[in-house]
VEXPAVO-239378 format. One record per atom (N, C-alpha, C): atom name; y, z, x; residue number from 1. Coordinates in pm, 1 decimal, padded with zeros to 6 digits, always signed. Layout:
<atoms>
  atom         v         w         u  seq
    CA         Y         Z         X  NUM
...
</atoms>
This chain:
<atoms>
  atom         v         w         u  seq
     N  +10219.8  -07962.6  +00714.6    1
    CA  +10330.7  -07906.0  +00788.0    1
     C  +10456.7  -07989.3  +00767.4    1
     N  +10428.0  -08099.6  +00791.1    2
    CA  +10550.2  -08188.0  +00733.0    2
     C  +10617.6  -08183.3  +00593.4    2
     N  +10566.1  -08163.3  +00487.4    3
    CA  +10621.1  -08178.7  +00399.8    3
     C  +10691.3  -08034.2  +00358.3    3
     N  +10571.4  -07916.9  +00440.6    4
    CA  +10628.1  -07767.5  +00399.0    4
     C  +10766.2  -07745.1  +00478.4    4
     N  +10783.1  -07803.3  +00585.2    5
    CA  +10907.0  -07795.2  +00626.8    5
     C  +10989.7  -07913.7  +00620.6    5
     N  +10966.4  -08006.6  +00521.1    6
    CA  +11077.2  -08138.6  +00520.7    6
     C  +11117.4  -08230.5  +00609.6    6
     N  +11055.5  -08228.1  +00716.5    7
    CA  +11046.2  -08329.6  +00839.8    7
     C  +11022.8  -08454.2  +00798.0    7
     N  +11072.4  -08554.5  +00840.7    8
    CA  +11088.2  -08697.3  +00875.4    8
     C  +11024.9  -08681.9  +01003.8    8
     N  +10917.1  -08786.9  +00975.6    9
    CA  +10820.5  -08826.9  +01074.5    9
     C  +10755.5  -08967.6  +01106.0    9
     N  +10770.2  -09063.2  +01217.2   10
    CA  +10735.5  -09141.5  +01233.8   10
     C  +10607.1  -09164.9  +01304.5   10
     N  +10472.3  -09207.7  +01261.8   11
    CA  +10344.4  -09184.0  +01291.1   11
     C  +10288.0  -09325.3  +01340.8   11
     N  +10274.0  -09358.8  +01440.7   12
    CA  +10225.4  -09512.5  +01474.5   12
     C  +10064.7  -09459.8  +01524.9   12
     N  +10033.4  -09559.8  +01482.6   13
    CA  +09837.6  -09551.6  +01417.1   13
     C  +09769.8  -09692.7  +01435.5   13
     N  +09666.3  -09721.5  +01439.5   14
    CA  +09584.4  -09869.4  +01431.0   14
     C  +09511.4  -09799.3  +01328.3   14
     N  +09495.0  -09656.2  +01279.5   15
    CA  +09400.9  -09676.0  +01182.0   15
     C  +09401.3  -09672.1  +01038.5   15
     N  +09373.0  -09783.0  +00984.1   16
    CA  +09475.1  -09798.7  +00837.1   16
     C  +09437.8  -09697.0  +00750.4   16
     N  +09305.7  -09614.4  +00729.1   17
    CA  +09305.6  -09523.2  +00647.6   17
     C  +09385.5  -09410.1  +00678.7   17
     N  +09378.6  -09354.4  +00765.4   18
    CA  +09458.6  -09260.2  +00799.3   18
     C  +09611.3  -09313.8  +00788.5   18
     N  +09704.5  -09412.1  +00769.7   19
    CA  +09790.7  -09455.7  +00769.3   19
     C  +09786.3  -09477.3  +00594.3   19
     N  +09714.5  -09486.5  +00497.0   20
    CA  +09732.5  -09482.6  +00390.2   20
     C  +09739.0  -09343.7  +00284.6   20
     N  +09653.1  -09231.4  +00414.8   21
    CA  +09663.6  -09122.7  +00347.3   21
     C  +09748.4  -09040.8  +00386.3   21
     N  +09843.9  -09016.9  +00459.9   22
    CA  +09973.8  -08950.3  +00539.3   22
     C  +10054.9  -08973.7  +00518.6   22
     N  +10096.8  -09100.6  +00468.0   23
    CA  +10232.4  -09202.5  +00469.3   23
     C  +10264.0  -09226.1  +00317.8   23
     N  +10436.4  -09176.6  +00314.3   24
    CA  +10479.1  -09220.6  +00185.1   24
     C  +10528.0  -09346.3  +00224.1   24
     N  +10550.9  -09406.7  +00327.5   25
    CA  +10618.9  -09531.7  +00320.5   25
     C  +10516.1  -09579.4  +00502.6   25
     N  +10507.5  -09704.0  +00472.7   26
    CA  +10432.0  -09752.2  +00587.1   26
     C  +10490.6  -09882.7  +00620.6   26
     N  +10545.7  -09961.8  +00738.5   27
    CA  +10577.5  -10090.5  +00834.9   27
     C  +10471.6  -10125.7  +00939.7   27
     N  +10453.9  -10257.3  +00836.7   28
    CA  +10310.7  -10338.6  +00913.0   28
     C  +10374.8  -10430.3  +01026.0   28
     N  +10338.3  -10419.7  +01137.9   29
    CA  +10387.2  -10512.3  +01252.7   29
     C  +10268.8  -10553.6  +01310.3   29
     N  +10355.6  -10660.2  +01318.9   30
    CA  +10279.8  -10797.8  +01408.9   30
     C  +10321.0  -10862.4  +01487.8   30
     N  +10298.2  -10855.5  +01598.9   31
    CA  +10357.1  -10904.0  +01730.2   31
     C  +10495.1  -10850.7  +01731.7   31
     N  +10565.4  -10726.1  +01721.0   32
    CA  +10706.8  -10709.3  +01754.7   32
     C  +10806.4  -10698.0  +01607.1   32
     N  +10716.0  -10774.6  +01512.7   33
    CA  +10821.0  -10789.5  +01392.1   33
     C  +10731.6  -10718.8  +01226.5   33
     N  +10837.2  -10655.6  +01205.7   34
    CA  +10779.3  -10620.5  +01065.9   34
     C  +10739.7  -10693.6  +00958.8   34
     N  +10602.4  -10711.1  +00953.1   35
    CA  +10607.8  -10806.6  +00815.0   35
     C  +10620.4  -10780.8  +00746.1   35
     N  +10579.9  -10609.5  +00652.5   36
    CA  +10595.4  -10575.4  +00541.2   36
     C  +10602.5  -10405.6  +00535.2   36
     N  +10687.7  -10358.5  +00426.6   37
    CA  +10679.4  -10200.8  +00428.2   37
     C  +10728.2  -10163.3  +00315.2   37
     N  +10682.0  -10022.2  +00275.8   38
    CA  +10658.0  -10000.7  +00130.9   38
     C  +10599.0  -09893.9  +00128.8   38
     N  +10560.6  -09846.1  +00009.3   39
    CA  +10456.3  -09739.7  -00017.9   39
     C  +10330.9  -09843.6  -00015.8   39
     N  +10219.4  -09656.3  +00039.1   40
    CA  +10072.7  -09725.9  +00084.3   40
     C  +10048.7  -09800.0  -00059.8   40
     N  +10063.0  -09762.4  -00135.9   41
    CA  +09965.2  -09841.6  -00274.3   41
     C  +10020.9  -09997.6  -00263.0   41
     N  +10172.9  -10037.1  -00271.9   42
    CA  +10196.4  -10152.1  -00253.2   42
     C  +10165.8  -10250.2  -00185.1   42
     N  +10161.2  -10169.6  -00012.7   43
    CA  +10107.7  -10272.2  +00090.6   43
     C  +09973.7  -10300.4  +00081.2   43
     N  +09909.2  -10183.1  -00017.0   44
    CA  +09738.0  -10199.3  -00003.3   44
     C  +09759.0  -10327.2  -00104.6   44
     N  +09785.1  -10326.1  -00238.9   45
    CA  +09755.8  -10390.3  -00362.8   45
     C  +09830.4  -10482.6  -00372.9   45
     N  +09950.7  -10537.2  -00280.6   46
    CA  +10036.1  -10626.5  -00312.6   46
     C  +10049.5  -10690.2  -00134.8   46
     N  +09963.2  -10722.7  -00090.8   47
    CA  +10029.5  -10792.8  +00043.5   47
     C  +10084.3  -10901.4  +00073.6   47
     N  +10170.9  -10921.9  +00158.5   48
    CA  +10267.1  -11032.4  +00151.1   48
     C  +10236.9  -11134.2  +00228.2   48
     N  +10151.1  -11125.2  +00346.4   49
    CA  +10055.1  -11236.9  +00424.5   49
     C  +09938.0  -11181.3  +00460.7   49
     N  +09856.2  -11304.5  +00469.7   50
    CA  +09684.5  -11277.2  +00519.0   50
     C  +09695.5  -11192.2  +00636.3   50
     N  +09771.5  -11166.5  +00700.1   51
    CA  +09781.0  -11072.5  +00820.1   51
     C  +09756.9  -10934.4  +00765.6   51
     N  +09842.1  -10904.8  +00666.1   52
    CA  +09880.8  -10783.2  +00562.0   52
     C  +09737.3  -10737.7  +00512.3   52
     N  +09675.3  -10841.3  +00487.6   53
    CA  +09568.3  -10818.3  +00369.3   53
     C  +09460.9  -10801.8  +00445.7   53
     N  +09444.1  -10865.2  +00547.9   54
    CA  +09342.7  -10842.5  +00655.1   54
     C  +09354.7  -10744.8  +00714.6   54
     N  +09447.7  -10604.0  +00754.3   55
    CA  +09496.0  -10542.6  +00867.2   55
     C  +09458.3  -10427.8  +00766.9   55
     N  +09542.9  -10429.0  +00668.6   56
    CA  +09514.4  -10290.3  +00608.2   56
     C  +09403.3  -10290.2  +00466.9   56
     N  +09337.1  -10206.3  +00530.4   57
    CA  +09170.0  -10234.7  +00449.8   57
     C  +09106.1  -10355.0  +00462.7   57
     N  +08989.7  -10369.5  +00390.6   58
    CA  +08938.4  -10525.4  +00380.3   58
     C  +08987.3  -10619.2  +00302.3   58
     N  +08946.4  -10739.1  +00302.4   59
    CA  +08987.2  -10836.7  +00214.7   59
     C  +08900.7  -10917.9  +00222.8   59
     N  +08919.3  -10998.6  +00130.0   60
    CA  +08855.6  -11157.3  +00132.2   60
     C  +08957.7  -11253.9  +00077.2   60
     N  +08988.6  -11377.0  +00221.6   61
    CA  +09075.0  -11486.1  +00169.8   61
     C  +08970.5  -11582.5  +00179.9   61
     N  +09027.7  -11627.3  +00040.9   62
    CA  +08973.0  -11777.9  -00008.4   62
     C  +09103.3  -11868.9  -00022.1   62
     N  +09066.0  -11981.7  +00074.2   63
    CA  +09130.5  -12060.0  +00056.9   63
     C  +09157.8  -12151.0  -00034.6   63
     N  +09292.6  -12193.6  -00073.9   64
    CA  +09290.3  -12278.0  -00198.2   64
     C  +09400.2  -12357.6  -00246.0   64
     N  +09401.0  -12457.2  -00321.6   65
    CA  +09461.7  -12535.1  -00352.8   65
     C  +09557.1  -12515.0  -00475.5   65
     N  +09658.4  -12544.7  -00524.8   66
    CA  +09689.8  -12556.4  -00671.6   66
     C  +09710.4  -12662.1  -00777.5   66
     N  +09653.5  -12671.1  -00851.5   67
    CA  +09551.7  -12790.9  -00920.9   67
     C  +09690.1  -12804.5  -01007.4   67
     N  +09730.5  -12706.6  -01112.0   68
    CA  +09849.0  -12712.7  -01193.4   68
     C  +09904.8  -12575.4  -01211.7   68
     N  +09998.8  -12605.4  -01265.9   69
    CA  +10080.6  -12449.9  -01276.1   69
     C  +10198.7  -12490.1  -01432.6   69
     N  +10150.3  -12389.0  -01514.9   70
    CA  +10223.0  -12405.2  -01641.2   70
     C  +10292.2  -12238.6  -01655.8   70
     N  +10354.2  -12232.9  -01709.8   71
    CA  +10434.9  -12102.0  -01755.2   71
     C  +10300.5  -11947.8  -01779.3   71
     N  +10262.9  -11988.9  -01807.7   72
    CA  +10166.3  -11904.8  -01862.9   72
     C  +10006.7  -11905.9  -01756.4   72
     N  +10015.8  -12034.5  -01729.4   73
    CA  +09877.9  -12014.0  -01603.9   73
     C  +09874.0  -12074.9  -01525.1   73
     N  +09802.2  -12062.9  -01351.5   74
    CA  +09818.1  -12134.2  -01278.4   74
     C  +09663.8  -12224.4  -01250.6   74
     N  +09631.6  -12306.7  -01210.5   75
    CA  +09505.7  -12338.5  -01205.8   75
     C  +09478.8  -12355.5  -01073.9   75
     N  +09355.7  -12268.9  -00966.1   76
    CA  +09354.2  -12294.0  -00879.3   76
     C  +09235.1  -12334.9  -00839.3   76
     N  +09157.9  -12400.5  -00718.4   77
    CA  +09062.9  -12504.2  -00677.4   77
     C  +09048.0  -12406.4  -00527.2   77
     N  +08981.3  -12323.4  -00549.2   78
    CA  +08896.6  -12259.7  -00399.0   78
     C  +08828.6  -12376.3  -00302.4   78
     N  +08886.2  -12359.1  -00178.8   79
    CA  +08816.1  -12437.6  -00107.6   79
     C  +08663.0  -12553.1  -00105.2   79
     N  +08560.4  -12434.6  -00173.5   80
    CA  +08424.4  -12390.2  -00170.0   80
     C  +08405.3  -12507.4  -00311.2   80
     N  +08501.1  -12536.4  -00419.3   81
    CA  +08513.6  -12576.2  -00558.9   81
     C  +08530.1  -12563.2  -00659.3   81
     N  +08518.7  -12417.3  -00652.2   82
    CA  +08507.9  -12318.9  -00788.9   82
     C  +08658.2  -12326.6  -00834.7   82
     N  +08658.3  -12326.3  -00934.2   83
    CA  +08807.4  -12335.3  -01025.9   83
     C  +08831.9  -12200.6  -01105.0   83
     N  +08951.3  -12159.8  -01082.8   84
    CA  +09009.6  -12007.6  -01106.3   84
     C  +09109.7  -12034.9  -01200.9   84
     N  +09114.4  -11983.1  -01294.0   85
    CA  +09270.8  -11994.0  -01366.7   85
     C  +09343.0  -11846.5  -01396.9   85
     N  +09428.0  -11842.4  -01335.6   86
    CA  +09544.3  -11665.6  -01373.6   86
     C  +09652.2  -11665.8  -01401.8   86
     N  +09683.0  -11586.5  -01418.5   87
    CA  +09834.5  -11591.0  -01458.9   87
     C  +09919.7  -11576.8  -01340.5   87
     N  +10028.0  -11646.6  -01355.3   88
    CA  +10152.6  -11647.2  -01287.4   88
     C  +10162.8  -11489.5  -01228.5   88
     N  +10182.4  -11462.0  -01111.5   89
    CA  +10204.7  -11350.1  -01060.1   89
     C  +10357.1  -11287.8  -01118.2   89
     N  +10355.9  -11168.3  -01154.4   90
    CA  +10437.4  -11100.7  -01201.9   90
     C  +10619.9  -11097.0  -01127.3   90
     N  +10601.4  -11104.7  -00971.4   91
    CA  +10683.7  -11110.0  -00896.7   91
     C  +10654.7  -11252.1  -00827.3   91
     N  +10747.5  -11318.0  -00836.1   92
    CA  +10711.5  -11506.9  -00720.1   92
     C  +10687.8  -11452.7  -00584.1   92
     N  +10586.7  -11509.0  -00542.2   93
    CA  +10531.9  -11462.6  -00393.3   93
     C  +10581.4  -11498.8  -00286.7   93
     N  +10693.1  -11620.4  -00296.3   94
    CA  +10779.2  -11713.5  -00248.6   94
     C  +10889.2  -11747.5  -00304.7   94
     N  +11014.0  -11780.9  -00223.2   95
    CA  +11164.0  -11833.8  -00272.1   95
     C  +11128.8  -11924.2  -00331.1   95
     N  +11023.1  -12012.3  -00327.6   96
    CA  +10987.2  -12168.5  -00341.7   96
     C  +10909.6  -12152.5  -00440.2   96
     N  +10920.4  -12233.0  -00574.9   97
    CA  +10805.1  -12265.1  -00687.8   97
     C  +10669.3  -12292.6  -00657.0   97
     N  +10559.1  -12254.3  -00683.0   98
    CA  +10441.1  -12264.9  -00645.3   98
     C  +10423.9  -12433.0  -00755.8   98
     N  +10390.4  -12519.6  -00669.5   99
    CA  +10388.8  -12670.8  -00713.8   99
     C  +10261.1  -12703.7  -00683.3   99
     N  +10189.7  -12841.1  -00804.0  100
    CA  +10063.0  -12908.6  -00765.6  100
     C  +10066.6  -12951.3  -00612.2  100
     N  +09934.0  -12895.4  -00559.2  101
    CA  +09886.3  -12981.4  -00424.9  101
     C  +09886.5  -12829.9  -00312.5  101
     N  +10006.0  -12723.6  -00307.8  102
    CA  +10024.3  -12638.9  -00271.7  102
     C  +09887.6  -12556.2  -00215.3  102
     N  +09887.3  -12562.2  -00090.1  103
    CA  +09804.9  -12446.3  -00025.3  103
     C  +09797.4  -12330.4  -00012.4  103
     N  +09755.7  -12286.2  -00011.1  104
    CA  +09778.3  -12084.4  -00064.7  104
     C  +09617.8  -12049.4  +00017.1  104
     N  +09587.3  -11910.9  +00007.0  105
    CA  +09506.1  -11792.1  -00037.2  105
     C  +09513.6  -11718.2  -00071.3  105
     N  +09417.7  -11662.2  -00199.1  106
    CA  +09395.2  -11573.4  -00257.7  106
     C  +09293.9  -11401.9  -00161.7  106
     N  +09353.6  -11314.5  -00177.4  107
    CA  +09295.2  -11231.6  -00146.6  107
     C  +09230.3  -11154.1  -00263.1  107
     N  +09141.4  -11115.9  -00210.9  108
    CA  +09028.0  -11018.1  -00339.2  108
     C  +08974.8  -10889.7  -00203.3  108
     N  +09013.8  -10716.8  -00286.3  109
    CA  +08949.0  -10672.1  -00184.4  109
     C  +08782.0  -10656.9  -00241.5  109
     N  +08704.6  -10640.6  -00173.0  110
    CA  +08557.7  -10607.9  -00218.1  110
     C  +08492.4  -10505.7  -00323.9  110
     N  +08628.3  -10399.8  -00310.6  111
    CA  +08584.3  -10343.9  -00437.6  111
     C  +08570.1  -10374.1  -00562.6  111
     N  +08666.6  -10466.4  -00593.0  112
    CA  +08720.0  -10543.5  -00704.3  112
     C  +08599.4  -10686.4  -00741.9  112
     N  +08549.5  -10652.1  -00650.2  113
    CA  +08417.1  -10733.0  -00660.9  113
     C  +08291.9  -10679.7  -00730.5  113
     N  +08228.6  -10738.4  -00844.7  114
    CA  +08115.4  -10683.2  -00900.1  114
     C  +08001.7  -10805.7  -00899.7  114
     N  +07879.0  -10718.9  -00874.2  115
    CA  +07746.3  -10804.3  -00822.3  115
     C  +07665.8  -10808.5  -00926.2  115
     N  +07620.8  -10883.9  -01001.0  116
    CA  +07492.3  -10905.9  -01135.7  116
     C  +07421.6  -10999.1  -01098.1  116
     N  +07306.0  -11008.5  -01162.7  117
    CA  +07195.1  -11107.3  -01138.7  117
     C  +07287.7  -11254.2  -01178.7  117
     N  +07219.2  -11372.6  -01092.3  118
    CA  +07313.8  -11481.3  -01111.0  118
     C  +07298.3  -11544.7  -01239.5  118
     N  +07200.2  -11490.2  -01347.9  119
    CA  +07162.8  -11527.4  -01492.8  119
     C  +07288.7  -11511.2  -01552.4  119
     N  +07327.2  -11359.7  -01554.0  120
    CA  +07411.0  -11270.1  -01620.5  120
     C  +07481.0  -11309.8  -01709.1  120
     N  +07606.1  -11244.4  -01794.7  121
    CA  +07671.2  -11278.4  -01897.0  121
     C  +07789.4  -11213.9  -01835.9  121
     N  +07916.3  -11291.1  -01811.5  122
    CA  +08018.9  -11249.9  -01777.9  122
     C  +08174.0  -11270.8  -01833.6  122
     N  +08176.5  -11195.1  -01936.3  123
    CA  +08264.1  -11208.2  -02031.2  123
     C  +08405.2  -11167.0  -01973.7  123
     N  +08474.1  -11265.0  -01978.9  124
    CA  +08679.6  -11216.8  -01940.4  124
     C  +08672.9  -11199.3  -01789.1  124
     N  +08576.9  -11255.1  -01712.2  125
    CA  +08601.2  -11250.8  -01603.0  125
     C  +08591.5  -11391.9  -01523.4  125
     N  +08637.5  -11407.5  -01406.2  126
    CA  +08610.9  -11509.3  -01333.4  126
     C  +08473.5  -11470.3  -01242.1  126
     N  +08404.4  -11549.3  -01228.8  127
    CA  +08271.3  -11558.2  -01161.5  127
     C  +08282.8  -11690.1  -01058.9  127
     N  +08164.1  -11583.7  -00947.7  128
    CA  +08070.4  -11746.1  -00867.3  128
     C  +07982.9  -11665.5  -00836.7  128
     N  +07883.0  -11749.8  -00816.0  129
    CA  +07742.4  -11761.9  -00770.6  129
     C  +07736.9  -11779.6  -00628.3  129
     N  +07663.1  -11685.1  -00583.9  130
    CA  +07570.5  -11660.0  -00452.0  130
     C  +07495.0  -11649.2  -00412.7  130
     N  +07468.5  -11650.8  -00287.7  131
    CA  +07343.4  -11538.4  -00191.4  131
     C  +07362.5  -11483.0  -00119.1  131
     N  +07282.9  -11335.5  -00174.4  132
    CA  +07333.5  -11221.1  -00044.3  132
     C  +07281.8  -11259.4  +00076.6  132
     N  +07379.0  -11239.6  +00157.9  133
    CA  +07356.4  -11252.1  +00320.8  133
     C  +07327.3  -11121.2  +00371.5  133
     N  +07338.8  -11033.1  +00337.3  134
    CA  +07351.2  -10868.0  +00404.7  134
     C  +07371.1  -10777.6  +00254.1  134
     N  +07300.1  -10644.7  +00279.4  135
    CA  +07297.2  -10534.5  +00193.8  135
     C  +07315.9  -10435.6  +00261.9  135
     N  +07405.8  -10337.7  +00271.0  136
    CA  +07415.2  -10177.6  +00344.8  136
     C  +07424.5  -10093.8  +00265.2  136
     N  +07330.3  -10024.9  +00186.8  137
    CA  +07350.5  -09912.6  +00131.5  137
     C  +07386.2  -09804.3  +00191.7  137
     N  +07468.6  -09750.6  +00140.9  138
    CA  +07598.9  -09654.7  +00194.5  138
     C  +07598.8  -09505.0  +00152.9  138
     N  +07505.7  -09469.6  +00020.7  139
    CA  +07510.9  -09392.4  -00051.6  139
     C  +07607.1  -09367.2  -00165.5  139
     N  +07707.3  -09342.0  -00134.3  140
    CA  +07813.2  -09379.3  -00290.3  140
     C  +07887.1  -09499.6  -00306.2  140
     N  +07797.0  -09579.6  -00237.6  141
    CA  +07849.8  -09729.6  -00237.6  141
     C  +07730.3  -09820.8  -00160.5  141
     N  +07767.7  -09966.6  -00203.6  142
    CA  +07697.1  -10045.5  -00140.6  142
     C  +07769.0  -10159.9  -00102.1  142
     N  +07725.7  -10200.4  +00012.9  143
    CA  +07816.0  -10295.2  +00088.4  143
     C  +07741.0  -10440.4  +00081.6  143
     N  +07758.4  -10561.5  +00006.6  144
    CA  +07655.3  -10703.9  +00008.9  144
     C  +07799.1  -10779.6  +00113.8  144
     N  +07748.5  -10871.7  +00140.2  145
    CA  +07794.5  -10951.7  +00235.8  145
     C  +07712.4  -11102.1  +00085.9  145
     N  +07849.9  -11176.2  +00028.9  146
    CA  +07785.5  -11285.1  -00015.0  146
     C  +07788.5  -11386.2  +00009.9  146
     N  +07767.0  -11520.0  +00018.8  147
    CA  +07799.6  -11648.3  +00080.5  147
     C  +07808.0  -11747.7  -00027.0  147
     N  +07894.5  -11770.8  -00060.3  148
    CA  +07944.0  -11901.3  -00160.8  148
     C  +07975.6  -11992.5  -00124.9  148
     N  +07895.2  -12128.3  -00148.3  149
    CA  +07947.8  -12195.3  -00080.5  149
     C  +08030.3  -12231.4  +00026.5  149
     N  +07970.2  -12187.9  +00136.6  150
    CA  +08030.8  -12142.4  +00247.5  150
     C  +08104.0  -12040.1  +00328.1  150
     N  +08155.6  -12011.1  +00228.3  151
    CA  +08275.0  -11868.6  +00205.6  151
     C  +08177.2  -11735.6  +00252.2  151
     N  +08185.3  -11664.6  +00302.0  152
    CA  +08105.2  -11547.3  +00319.0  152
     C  +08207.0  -11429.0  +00279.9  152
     N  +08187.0  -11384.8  +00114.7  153
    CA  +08274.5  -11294.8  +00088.7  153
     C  +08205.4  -11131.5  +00099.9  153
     N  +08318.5  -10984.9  +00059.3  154
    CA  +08221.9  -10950.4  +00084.7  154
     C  +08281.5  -10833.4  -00058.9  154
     N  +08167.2  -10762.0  -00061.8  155
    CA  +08183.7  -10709.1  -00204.6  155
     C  +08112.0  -10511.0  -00152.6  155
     N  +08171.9  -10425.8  -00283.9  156
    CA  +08171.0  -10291.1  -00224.7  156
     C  +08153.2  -10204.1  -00391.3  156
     N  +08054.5  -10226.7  -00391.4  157
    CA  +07972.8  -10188.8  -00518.2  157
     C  +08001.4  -10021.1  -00557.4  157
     N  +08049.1  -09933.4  -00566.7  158
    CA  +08087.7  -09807.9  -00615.8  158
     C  +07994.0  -09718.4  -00703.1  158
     N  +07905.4  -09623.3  -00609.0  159
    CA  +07844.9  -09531.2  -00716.2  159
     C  +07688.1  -09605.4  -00774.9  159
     N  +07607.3  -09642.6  -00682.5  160
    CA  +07535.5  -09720.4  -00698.0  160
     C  +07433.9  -09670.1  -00753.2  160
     N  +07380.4  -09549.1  -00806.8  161
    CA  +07258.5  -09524.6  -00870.8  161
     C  +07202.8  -09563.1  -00980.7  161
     N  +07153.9  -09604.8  -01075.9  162
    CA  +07108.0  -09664.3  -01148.1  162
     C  +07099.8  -09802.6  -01128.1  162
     N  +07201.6  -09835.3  -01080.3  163
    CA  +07224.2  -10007.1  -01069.9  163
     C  +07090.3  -10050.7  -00956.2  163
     N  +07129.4  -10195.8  -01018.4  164
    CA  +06999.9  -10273.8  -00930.0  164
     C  +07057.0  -10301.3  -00794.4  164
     N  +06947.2  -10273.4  -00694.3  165
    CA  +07032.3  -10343.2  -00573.5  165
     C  +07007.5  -10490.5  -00503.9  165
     N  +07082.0  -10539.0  -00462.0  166
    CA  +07031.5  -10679.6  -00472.0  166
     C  +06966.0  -10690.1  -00308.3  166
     N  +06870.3  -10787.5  -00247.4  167
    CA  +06811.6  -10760.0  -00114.1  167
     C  +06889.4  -10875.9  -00036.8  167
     N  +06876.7  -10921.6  +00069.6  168
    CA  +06898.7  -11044.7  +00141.7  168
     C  +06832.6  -11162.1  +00057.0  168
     N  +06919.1  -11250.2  +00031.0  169
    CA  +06852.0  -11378.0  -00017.9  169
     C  +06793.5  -11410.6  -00152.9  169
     N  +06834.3  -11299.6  -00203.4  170
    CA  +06868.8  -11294.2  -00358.5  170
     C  +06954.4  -11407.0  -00401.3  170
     N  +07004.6  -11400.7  -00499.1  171
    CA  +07101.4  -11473.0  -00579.6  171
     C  +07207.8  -11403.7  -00663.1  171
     N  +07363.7  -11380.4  -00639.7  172
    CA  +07372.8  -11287.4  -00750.3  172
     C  +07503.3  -11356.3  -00794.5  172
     N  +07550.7  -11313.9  -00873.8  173
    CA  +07697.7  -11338.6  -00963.1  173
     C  +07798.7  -11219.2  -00911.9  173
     N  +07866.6  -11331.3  -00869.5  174
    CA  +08038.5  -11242.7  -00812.8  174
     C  +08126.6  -11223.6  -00963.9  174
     N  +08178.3  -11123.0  -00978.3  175
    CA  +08265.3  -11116.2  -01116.6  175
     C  +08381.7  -11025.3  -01052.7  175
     N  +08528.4  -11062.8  -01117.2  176
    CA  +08631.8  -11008.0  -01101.3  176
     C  +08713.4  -11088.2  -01190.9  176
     N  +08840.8  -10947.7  -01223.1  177
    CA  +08924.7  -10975.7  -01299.8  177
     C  +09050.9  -11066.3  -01211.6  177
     N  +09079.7  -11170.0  -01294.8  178
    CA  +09232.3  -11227.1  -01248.8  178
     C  +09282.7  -11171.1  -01154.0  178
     N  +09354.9  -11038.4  -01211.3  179
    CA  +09472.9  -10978.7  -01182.3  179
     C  +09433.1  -10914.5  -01068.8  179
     N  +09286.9  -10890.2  -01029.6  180
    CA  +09277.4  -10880.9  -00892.5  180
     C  +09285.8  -10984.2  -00776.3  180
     N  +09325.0  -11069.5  -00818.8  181
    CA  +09338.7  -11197.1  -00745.5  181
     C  +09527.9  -11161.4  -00684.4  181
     N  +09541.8  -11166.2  -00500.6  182
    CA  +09670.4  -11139.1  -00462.6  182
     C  +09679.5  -11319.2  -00438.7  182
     N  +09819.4  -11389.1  -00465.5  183
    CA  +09806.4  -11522.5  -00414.3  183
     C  +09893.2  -11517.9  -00263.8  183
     N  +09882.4  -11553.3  -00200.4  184
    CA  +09918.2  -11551.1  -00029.9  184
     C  +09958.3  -11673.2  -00006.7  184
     N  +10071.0  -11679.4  -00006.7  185
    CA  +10135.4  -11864.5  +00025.1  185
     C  +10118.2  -11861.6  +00158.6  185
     N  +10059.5  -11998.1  +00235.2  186
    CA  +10029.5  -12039.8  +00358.4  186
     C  +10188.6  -12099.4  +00413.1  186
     N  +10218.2  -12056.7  +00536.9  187
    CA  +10327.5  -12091.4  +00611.5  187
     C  +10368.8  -12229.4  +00569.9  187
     N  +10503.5  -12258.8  +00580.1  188
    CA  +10553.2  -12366.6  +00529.4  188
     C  +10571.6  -12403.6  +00421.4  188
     N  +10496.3  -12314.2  +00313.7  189
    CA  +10511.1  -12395.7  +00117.0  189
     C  +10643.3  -12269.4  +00140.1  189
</atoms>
């Protein structure tokens, strides 16, 4: 109805799917103030604080350090130990140069997450090793809950038939590309 008659409409919601499928443009607030607004794809795929990334859809922040940063790659040190290297984000995530020592998180949503036996062969991707904590098969999806070194991430497997499913207390290999990696500068850098 809105669009057949050209109405401007302002829709306030808590529920982010329905707020991603209605909305050409969406303003995320938090406590009184806008943190971020945009089209849904942006705020989903590009969020601007862990508030952002947490609020609309899922996420997983890993906390992390920055080891070095050269033109071409940044090197980062996850809380947990695991060492990540990506490229420089396309747009600076901050007024401020991302410098050695720098605290950040990275967000990853779960889809972007893929589960293999922890043997596996994982070519052009960044990996870690786990154990599933939780399995919910969903039917056109599967939901693991993994725990990495402390970290309890969580991952959203797509279209699961043929594939193996992994049980509680398995072992499996986390794989994702870079560029699914959002970097989230922590207050103050």
């Amino acid at each position: 109805l809105q669009r057949d008659l050209g109405l401007t409409t302002i829709y306030v919601t808590h529920d982010q799917e329905e707020a991603l499928a209605l909305s050409t443009r969406i303003a995320v607030i938090n406590h009184g103030q806008v943190v971020q607004q945009g089209e849904p794809r942006v705020i989903y795929e590009q969020p601007i604080d862990a508030f952002v990334a947490a609020f609309i859809g899922r996420a997983n922040l890993l906390p992390a350090t920055v080891e070095s940063v050269t033109e071409h790659r940044i090197r980062l040190i996850i809380d947990s130990g695991a060492i990540l290297d990506i490229a420089p984000p396309a747009k600076p995530v901050s007024a401020a140069p991302m410098r050695t020592g720098d605290s950040l998180s990275l967000s990853i949503r779960p889809e972007a997450i893929q589960v293999s036996d922890a043997d596996g062969q994982s070519s052009g991707a960044q990996a870690m090793i786990g154990r599933i904590a939780a399995s919910a098969y969903q039917g056109a999806f599967v939901e693991y809950e993994i725990e990495v070194d402390g970290l309890a991430l969580k991952a959203r497997v797509a279209n699961p038939k043929g594939k193996q499913l992994y049980q509680r207390g398995a072992a499996g290999k986390l794989t994702f590309a870079a560029e699914h990696l959002v970097i989230i500068p922590k207050s103050g850098n």
